[in-house]
ZADO-1210 file (C-alpha; in nm, 4 decimals, padded with zeros to 6 digits):
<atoms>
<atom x="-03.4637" y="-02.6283" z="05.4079" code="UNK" pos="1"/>
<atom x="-03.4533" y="-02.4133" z="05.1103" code="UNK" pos="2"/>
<atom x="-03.3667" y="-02.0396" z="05.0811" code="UNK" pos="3"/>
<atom x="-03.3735" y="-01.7969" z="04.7953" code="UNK" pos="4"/>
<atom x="-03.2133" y="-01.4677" z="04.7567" code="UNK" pos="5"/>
<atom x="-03.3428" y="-01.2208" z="04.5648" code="UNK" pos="6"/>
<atom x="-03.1291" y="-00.9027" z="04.4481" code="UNK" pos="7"/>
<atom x="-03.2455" y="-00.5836" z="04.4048" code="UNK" pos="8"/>
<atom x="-03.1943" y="-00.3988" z="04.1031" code="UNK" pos="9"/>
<atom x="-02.9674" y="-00.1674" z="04.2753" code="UNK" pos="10"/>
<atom x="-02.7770" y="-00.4242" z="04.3539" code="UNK" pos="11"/>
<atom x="-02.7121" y="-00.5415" z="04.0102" code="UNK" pos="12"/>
<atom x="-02.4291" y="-00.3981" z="03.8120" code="UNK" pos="13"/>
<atom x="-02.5715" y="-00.3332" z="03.4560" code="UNK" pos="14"/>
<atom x="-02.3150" y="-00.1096" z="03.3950" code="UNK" pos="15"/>
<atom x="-01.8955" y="-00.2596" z="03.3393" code="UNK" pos="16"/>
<atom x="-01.6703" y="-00.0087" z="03.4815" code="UNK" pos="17"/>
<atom x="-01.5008" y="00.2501" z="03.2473" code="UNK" pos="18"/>
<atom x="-01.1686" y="00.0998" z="03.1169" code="UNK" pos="19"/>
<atom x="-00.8780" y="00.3214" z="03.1755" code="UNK" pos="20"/>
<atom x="-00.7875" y="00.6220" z="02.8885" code="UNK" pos="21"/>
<atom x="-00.4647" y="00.7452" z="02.8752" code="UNK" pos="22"/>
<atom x="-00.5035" y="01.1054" z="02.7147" code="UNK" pos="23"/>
<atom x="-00.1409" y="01.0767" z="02.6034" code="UNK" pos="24"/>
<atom x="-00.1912" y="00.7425" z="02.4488" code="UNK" pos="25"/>
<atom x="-00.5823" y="00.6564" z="02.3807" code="UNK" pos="26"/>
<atom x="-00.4624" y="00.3181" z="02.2678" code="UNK" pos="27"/>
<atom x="-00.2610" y="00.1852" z="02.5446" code="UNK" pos="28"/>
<atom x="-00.3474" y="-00.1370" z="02.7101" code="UNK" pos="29"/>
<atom x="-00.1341" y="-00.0711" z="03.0048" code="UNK" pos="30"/>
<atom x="-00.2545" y="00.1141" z="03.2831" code="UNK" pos="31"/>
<atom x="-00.0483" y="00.2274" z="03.5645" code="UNK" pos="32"/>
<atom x="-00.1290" y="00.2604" z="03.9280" code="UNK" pos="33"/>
<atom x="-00.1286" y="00.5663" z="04.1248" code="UNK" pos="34"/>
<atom x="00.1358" y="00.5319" z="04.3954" code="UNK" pos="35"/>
<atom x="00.4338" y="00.6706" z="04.5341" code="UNK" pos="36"/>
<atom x="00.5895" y="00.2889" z="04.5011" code="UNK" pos="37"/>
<atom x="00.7602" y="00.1868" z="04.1841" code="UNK" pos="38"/>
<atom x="00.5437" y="00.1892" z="03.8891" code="UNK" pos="39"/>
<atom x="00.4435" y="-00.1645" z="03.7871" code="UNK" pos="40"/>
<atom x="00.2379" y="-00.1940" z="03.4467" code="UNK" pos="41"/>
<atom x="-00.0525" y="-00.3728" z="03.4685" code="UNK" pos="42"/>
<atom x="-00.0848" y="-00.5258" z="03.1171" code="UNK" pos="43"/>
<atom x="-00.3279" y="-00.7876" z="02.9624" code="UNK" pos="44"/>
<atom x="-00.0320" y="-00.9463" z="02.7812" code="UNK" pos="45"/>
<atom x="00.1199" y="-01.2492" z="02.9656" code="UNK" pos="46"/>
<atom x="00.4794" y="-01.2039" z="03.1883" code="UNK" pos="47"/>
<atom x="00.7403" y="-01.3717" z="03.0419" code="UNK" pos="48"/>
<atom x="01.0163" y="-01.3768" z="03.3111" code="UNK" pos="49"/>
<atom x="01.3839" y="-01.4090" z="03.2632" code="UNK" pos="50"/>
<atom x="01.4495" y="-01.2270" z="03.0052" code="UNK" pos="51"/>
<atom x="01.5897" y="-00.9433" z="03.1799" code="UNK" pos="52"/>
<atom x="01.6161" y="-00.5905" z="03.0122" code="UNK" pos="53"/>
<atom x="01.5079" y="-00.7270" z="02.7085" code="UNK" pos="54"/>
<atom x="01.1638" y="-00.8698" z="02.5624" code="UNK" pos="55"/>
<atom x="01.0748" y="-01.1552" z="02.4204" code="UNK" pos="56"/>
<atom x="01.0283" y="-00.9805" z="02.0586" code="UNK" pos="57"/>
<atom x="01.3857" y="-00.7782" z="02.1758" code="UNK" pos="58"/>
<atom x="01.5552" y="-01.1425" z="02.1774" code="UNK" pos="59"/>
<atom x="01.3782" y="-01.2724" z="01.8574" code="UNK" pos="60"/>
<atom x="01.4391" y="-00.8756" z="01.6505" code="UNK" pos="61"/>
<atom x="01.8519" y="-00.9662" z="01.7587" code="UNK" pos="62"/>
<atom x="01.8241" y="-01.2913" z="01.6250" code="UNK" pos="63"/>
<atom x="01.6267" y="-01.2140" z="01.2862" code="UNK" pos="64"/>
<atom x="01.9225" y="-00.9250" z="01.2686" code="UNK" pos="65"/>
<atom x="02.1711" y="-01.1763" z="01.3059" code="UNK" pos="66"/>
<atom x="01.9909" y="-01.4002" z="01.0525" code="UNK" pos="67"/>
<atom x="01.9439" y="-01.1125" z="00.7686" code="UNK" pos="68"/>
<atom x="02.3541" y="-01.0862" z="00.8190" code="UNK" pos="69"/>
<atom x="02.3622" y="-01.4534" z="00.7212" code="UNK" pos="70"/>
<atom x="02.1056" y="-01.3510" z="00.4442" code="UNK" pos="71"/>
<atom x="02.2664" y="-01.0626" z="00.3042" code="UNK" pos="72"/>
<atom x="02.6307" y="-01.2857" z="00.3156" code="UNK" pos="73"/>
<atom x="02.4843" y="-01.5389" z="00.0926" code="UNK" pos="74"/>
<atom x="02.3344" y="-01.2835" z="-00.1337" code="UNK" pos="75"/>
<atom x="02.6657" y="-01.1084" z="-00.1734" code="UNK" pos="76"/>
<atom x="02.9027" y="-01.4649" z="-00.2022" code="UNK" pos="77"/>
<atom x="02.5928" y="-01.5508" z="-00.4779" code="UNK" pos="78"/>
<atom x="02.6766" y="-01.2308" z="-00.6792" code="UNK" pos="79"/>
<atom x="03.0435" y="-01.2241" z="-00.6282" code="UNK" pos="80"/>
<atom x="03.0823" y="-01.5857" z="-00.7355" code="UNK" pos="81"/>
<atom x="02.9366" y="-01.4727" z="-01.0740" code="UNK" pos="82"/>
<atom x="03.1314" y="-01.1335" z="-01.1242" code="UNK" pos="83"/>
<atom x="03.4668" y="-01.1143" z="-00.9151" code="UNK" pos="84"/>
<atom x="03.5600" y="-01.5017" z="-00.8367" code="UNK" pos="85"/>
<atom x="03.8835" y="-01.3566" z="-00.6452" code="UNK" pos="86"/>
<atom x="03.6820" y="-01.1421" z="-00.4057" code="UNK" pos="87"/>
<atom x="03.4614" y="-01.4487" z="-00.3476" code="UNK" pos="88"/>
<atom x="03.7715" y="-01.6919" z="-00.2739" code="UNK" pos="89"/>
<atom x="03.8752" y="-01.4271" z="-00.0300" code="UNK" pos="90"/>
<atom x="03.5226" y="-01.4399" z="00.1492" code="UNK" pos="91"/>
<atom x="03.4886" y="-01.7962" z="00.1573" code="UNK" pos="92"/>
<atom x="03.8548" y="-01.8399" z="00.3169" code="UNK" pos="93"/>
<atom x="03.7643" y="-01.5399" z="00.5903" code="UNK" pos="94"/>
<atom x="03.4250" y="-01.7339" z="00.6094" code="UNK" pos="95"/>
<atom x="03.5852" y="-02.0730" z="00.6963" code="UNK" pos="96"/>
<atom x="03.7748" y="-01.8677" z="00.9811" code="UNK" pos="97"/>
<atom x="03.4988" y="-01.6588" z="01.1122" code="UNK" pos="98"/>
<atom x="03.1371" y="-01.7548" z="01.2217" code="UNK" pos="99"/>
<atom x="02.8211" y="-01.5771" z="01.1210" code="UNK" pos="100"/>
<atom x="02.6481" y="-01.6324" z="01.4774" code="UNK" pos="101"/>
<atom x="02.7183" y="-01.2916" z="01.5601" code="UNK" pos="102"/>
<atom x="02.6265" y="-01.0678" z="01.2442" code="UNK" pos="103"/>
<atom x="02.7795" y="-00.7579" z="01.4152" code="UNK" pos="104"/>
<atom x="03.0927" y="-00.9100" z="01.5267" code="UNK" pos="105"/>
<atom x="03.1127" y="-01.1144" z="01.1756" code="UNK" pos="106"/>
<atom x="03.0958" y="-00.7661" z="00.9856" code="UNK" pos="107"/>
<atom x="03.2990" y="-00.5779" z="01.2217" code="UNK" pos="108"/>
<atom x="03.6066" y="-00.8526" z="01.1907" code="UNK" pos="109"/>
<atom x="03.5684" y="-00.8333" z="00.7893" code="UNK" pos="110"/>
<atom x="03.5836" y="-00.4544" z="00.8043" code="UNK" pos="111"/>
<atom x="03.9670" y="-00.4980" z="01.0128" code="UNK" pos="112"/>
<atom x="04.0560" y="-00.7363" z="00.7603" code="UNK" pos="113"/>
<atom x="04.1902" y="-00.5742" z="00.5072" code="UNK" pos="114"/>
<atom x="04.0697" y="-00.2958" z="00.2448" code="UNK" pos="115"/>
<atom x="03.9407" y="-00.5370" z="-00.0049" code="UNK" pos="116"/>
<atom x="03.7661" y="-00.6858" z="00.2900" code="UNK" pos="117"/>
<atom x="03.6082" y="-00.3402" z="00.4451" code="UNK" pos="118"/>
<atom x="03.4355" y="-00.3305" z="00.0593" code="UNK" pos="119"/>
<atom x="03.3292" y="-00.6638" z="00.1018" code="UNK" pos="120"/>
<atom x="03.1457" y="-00.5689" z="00.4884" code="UNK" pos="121"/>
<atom x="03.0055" y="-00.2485" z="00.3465" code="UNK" pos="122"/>
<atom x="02.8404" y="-00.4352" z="00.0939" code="UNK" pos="123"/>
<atom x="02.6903" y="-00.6893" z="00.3574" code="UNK" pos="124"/>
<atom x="02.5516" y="-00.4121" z="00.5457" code="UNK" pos="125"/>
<atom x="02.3833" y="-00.2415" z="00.2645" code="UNK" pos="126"/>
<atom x="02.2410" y="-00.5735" z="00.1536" code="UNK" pos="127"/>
<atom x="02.1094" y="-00.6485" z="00.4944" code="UNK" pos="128"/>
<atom x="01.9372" y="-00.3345" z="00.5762" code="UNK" pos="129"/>
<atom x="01.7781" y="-00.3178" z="00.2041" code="UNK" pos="130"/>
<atom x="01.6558" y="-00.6963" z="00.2596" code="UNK" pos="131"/>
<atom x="01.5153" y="-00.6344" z="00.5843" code="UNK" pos="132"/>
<atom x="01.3685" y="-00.2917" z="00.4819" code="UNK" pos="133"/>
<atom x="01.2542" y="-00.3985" z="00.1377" code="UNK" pos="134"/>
<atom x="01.2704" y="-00.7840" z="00.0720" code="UNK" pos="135"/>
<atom x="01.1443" y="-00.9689" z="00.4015" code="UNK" pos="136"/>
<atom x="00.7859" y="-01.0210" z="00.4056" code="UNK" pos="137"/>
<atom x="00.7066" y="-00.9394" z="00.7686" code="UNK" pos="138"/>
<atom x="00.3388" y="-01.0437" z="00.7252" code="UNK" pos="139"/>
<atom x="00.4102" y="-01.3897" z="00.5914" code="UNK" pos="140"/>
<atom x="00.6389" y="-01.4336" z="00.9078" code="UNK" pos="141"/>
<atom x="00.3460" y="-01.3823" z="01.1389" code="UNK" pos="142"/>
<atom x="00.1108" y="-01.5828" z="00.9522" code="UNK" pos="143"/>
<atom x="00.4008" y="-01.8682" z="00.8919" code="UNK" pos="144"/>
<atom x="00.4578" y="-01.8851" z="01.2681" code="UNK" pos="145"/>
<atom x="00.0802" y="-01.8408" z="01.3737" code="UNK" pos="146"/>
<atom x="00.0527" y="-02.1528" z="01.1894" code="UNK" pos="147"/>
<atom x="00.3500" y="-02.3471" z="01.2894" code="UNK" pos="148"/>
<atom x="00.2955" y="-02.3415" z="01.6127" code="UNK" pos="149"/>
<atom x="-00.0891" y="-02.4396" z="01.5539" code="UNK" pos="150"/>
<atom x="-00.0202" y="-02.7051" z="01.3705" code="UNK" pos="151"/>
<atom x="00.2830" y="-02.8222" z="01.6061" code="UNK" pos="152"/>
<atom x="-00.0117" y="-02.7970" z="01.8937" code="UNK" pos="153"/>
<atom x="-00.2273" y="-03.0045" z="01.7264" code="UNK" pos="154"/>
<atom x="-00.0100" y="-03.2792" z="01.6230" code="UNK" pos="155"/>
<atom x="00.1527" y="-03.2627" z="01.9877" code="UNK" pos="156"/>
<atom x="-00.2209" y="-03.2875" z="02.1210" code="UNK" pos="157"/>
<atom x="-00.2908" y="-03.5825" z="01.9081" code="UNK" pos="158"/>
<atom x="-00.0106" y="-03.7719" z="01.9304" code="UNK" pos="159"/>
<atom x="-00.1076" y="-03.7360" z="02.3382" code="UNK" pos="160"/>
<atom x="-00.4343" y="-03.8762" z="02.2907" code="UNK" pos="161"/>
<atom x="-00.3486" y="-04.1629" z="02.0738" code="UNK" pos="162"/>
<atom x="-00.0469" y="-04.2861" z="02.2659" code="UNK" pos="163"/>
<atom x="-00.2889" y="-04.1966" z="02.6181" code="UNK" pos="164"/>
<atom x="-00.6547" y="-04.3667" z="02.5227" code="UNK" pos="165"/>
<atom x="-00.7014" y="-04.7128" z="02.5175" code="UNK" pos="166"/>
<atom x="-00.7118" y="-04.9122" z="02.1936" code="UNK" pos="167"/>
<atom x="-00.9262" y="-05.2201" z="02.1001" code="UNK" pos="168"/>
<atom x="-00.6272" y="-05.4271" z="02.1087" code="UNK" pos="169"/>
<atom x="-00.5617" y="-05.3089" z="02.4575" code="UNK" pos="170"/>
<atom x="-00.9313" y="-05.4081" z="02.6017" code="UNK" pos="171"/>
<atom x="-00.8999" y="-05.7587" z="02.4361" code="UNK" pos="172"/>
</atoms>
């Protein structure tokens, strides 16, 4: 037996429901529910879970940070290997005591050091913030990873579908 159903037009939505405006911020994406329970944003971003306090772009702005410290360090070792070899030596040996995966704790160990030393920090920090203000190219870092991690897809992808499909040799 066949059956048909037929909708009337009042039935049919023609009309998509008005998205949510925040008056505060017209451009938010988030919108929040009205209840007395604690607020939960309702985004159209994905959940990344366990991270804690702290985002995902959080974790990656701490570790560009600590990379611009290993940035401005080789800028600075660069010029003082040309123009004060004696402030350099002194570097290099707190360098070969000291690691750089911590640009904070790196800077705030050189500063104790010694006088000569606290110089040698200030100048870090100065070259770090001016490289990260001035220097880094923030755009080419989004379009460098965009592709990256197409091209890394792709590859990954195709290496799947070689090593996964059967060959000629194979049928034989």
């Amino acid at each position: 037996m066949e059956t048909s159903s037929v909708l009337s037009l009042s039935q049919l939505s023609f009309f998509l429901p008005k998205p949510y405006r925040n008056k505060a911020y017209p451009s938010w994406p988030c919108k929040k529910p009205r209840t007395t329970q604690p607020t939960r944003l309702y985004c159209q971003k994905m959940y990344v879970p366990g991270f804690g306090e702290a985002s995902p772009e959080k974790k990656a702005a701490k570790n560009l940070h600590d990379f611009f410290t290993y940035i401005a360090v080789r800028i600075v070792t660069a010029q003082l290997e040309s123009y004060s070899p004696e402030a350099y030596e002194e570097l290099m040996e707190f360098l070969s005591r000291h690691s750089l995966n911590d640009g904070d704790k790196f800077c705030a160990k050189l500063m104790r050091e010694s006088s000569r030393h606290k110089g040698l920090a200030m100048r870090i920090l100065e070259v770090r913030s001016a490289y990260c203000k001035n220097d880094f190219e923030w755009d080419n870092l989004k379009r460098l990873s965009v592709k990256i991690v197409d091209e890394s897809n792709t590859s990954l992808m195709r290496d799947y579908v070689v090593e996964t499909s059967p060959t000629k040799e194979s049928e034989k």
